[in-house]
C-alpha angles and dihedrals in degrees: 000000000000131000096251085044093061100035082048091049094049090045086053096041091050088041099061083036088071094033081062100047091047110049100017098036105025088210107102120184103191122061120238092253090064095044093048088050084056102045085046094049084048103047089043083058105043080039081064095039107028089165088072095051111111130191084250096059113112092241089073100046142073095226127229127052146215114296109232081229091083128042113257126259128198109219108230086230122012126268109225132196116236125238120249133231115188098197145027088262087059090040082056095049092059093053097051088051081052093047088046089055105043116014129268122289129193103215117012134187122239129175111224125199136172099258088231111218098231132093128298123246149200128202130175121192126186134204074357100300125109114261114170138335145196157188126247092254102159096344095258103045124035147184111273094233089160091132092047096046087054089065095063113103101208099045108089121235086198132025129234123231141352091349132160120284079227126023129181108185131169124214139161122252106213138161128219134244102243089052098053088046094067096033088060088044094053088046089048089049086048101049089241121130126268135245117237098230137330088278091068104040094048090061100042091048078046093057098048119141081211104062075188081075093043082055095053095055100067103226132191139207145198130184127226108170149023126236097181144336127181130190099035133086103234134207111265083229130087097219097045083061093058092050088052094049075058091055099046087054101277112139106228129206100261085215099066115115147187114232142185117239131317091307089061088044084057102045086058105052088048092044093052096034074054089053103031097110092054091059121112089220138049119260132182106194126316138264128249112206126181097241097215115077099207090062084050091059090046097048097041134161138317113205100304112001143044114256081218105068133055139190114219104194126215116236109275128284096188130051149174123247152133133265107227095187143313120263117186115220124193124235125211095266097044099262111156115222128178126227135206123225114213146199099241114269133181105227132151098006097305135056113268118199097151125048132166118258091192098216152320095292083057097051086048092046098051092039084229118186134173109270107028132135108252146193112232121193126194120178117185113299098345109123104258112263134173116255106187139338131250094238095190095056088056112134124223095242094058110143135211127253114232136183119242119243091219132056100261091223099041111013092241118146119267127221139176126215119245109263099013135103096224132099113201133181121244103216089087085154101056106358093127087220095062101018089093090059099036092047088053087043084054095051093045120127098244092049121040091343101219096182102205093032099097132155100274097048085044086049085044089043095052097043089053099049099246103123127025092169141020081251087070093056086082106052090053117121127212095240081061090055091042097058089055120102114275099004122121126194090260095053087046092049092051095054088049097053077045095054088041095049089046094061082075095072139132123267092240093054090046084052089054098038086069100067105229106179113269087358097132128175085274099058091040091054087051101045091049099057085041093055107020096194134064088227102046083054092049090055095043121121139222092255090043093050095051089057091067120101106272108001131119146191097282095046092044093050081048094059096038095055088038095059085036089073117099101204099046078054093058092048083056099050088046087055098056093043085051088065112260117146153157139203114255120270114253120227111239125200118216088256082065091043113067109164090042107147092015120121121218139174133204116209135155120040120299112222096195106032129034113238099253084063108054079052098055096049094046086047099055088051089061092253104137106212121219125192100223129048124241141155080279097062123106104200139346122222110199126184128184127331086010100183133194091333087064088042086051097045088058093046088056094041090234120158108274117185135175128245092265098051085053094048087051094047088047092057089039087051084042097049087047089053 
C-alpha cells in the first residue's frame, strides 16, 4: 500500500469517527475547526489523485446516517450538505464557478442567512397537515422523529393560507441559549451531566424515545428551503419562498436577507460575526444563496452539495491544543483559580496561550492532566476556557493537577468551604492580591468611615508602597499624601485629621473592618456584645462561635481560620499599638433593652439622621436590623422617597412609621432607659 493510500485511509477512518460521534451519537470530541481540517486535508489529496476516490469515501457522502432507535424515512428529494469557504479569496473563488456557468453578472442576487448551529430536518404536510418528519440522517434515508417534532411549539401541525396540496420543507431544529442555560443549570443542580454546548443538546432532546422529554426542552425552529411543494405556483426568488413559507405558518430566521453581489455577501457576514454574541442562538458562519431560482437550476449540484450555495464559516471558536502546565492566581477576594498554560493557538480571531479552568470540580469534571490534548474555546469576548479533553490522544507522563496547600502570593493556608468548589486564602489583611480590597473594605463608611480615603487615593496608596496593611493607614503623614497626584496640602491635611478622628471606633465596627468572610454589620454587632473584648473573639472556638445568636457552622469556621492566622494577628496588634479604640461595651439588662427580639428595617433617606445612626440607636436597644421586610419584621421605618420595601410592608399590614415618629419613640425608649 502506498504511502497516500494509507494517509488517505486514516484521514477517512477518523473522519467517519467523528461523522459518527457528531450526527449518531450527538456527542462529538473533536471541535469543527479540527473535522473540517481533516475533510480539507482529504479533498486536497483525492483533488490530486482522483483514481483512488471510492463511493465510500466521506467526500461523497452526507455523512451520518439513520439510528436503528426510529424507524427510517426516504426524503422525497435529498437533503445535501453545503460546501465551506473560510475567507473573502475563497468567497471569490465561488463567485467566479458561478460566473463560468452561467455567465457573469454585474450585480447578483443572493439570499444570506446565519448557518444556525442545530440539527437538520425534514417535514412533509400534506393537504396542509403535518405528516412525518425527519432528521438528515445519510442524506437519503433519515430517523422518523414525527412525535418529537409535534412537540415542538413553533412548528406548525397545520398551515395557514393558500398553501401546497404537498410540501417538503427543511428546516434546522435548534435550542437557545437561554434555554440551555438553564437546562445545564437544573442538571448541575441535579448532579446530572451537562450538555457541551445547544447544539448538542438539541439533538439529543431531538432524539428522544419519550417525545414527553423533547417537550420539555423547548426547542425552536426556523426554515430555510424548500424540497419539494405541489399544488402552488411559487416566486421565482429564493427569498420570496422563504417569505411565503411566512405566510403558510413557518417561523423564518428575522436575519435573512436579500444582497447585491459578493460585496453585500460580505457586508453581511461581517454585520452578523459583529453581532453574534448578541444572538439568541447559536451560529457558526452564514450562508450565501443565488436568489433566482432559475440560475440555481442551471447551475445545479455536484455529489453532495449545490453549487449554488455556499457556507462561509466564522473563525473558529474551538480549537485543539495542549495544556503545558497549571498555574493558581489569586482574586481579590482570595479566591484560588486555577489557570491553564497553553501552546499558543489561534482561536476565535486572536492567539490564546492562557484560559480559565474555574476550579477544582472543573478540573475533576473534565479529567484534565498536563499534558493532555484539549479543546479551548474562546466566544467573543468570553475569557478562553477549556472546554473538554482528547482522551485518546492522553500520554503516559500526564500528570495530575493538584491544589497548593499555601496561598501562591503570601504562603497562607489555604482552605475550601464544605460544600463548595472554591479555594481561598486565608491572609485577607496583608495578603498583596486582596490588600487593595480589604484596605477599601477598612475605610469604608460603614466600617471605620475615613472620609477622604476612598478607593482611588487607597489604589494610588498601594501602588506607591505606602501602605501594605490597614495597619499602615494610621502611620501615614500629611507631606506623603501631599506628593501624590492631585492632592494639595489642604486635601492631604483633611484625610490625616479623618484617619486620626476614625482611631476612636466600636468594637463591632473594628470586627467588621476586618473583613472576615460573611461577617456582616449584623454578626459583628452580634459577636461584639457576645464576646465584649478583641481578645476574648480571637480565642473563641468553633463550639463557642456557634453559640452566638445567628451564627452557624460556615461563618464560625470563617472566623476561626481567619483569627488562626499569625500574620492577620500581627496587623491587629499593630492596629491597636497604633492607637484605635473603643470604649468598652456596657452589659444591659432586658429592662434596658426594649426592643430586644423585635425586627426592623430602615428604607428610604433619612433627613435628620444618617442611616448608621438610626442603626446604632435601635441596636443598642436590642432591636436586629435586616435589610429586607418580611412577615418577620417589627416595624419599617421608611424615609423619603421610600421605595418596594415600603410597598411590601403595606402588602403584608406590617407597622410603618416616618422619621419623626422614630426619632420620638427613640427618646421615649431613651427616657425609659
Amino acid at each position: 500500500m502506498s504511502e497516500i493510500q494509507r494517509q488517505i485511509d486514516t484521514l477517512r477512518t477518523r473522519i467517519e469517527e467523528y461523522n459518527y460521534q457528531y450526527y449518531v451519537l450527538d456527542n462529538p470530541s473533536v471541535p469543527d475547526a479540527e473535522y473540517d481540517r481533516l475533510m480539507r486535508e482529504l479533498q486536497s489529496i483525492e483533488e490530486k489523485y482522483p483514481e483512488l476516490i471510492t463511493s465510500e469515501s466521506p467526500t461523497q457522502k452526507v455523512s451520518g446516517k439513520a439510528d436503528s432507535a426510529f424507524d427510517s424515512i426516504t426524503h422525497l428529494t435529498p437533503m445535501l450538505s453545503l460546501d465551506n469557504v473560510f475567507s473573502e479569496e475563497e468567497l471569490s473563488g465561488f463567485n467566479q464557478r458561478i460566473a463560468n456557468r452561467i455567465g457573469e453578472q454585474a450585480e447578483r442576487s443572493f439570499t444570506c442567512e446565519p448557518k444556525l448551529d442545530g440539527l437538520a430536518i425534514s417535514i412533509l404536510y400534506r393537504d396542509g397537515k403535518l405528516e412525518r418528519a425527519a432528521t438528515r440522517g445519510d442524506g437519503n434515508i433519515g430517523e422518523d422523529v414525527t412525535q418529537n417534532i409535534r412537540t415542538i411549539k413553533s412548528i406548525p401541525l397545520k398551515l395557514r393560507g393558500n398553501h401546497p396540496g404537498l410540501l417538503d420543507v427543511r428546516g434546522e431544529v435548534f435550542m437557545s441559549k437561554q434555554t440551555f442555560d438553564n437546562i445545564n443549570q437544573e442538571a448541575i443542580e441535579k448532579g446530572e451531566k451537562v450538555f457541551a454546548n445547544p447544539r448538542n443538546a438539541a439533538a439529543g432532546s431531538l432524539r428522544q424515545l419519550d417525545p414527553s422529554i423533547t417537550a420539555k426542552r423547548s426547542l425552536s425552529v426556523y426554515f430555510y428551503a424548500l424540497g419539494t411543494a405541489q399544488g402552488v405556483e411559487l416566486a421565482s426568488s429564493h427569498f420570496h419562498r422563504l417569505m411565503k413559507l411566512k405566510e403558510w405558518g413557518l417561523p423564518v430566521c428575522p436575519e435573512i436577507l436579500r444582497v447585491q453581489g459578493q460585496s453585500g455577501c460580505e457586508s453581511f457576514y461581517q454585520d452578523i460575526l459583529a453581532r453574534r454574541e448578541s444572538l439568541p442562538y447559536e451560529i457558526d458562519g452564514v450562508v450565501y444563496k443565488v436568489d433566482e431560482i432559475a440560475q440555481q437550476s442551471e447551475l445545479g449540484f455536484v455529489s453532495k452539495a449545490p453549487r449554488w450555495a455556499i457556507a462561509h464559516k466564522f473563525p473558529a471558536q474551538e480549537e485543539l491544543t495542549k495544556l503545558e502546565a497549571v498555574d493558581f492566581q489569586v482574586g481579590r477576594t482570595g479566591a484560588i483559580t486555577p489557570v491553564a498554560r497553553l501552546e499558543p493557538v489561534f482561536v476565535g480571531g486572536v492567539t490564546v496561550s492562557n484560559a480559565t479552568l474555574h476550579n477544582m470540580d472543573e478540573i475533576d469534571r473534565l479529567g484534565v492532566k498536563v499534558g493532555d490534548t484539549v479543546v479551548i474555546r474562546r466566544a467573543g469576548d468570553v475569557i478562553p476556557q477549556v472546554v473538554s479533553v482528547i482522551m485518546e490522544r492522553r500520554p503516559e507522563e500526564a500528570g495530575d493537577i493538584e491544589i497548593p496547600k499555601q496561598c501562591p502570593v503570601c504562603s497562607s493556608e489555604v482552605e475550601r468551604e464544605e460544600d463548595q468548589a472554591i479555594y481561598r486564602c486565608t491572609g485577607g489583611l496583608f495578603c498583596d492580591a486582596q490588600r487593595k480590597e480589604s484596605i477599601k473594605h477598612f475605610a469604608s463608611r460603614k466600617a471605620f468611615d475615613i472620609e477622604g480615603l476612598g478607593d482611588k487615593l487607597v489604589e494610588m496608596l498601594c501602588d506607591e508602597g505606602l501602605i501594605e496593611n490597614v495597619a499602615d493607614i494610621f502611620k501615614l503623614e500629611k507631606e506623603q499624601l501631599a506628593k501624590l497626584e492631585r492632592m494639595a496640602d489642604k486635601s492631604a491635611e483633611n484625610v490625616i485629621q479623618a484617619i486620626e478622628k476614625s482611631k476612636t471606633t466600636t468594637l463591632a465596627k473594628f470586627i467588621y473592618s476586618l473583613g472576615i468572610r460573611e461577617v456582616g454589620e449584623v454578626t459583628a454587632s452580634n459577636l461584639a456584645h457576645h464576646y465584649l473584648t478583641i481578645d476574648t473573639l480571637i480565642d473563641a472556638t468553633q463550639d463557642s462561635l456557634e453559640s452566638v445568636k445567628d451564627i452557624g457552622e460556615v461563618v464560625a469556621h470563617h472566623i476561626v481560620a481567619f483569627f488562626k492566622n499569625q500574620q492577620n494577628l500581627e496587623v491587629i496588634n499593630q492596629l491597636l499599638e497604633g492607637g484605635v479604640n473603643w470604649p468598652e461595651i456596657e452589659i444591659l439588662s432586658e429592662d434596658q433593652q426594649p426592643l430586644l427580639n423585635q425586627t426592623w428595617v430602615l428604607t428610604g433617606t433619612l433627613i435628620q439622621l444618617k442611616r448608621t445612626e438610626a442603626k446604632q440607636m435601635l441596636q443598642k436597644l436590642g432591636a436586629k436590623i435586616s435589610g429586607s421586610v418580611s412577615k418577620k419584621t417589627s416595624v419599617v421605618v421608611a424615609g423619603e422617597a421610600a421605595g418596594s420595601k415600603l410597598t411590601k410592608a403595606n402588602e403584608l399590614g406590617i407597622k410603618v412609621i416616618d422619621e419623626e415618629t422614630f426619632l420620638a419613640e427613640i427618646s421615649r425608649f431613651q427616657e425609659i432607659e
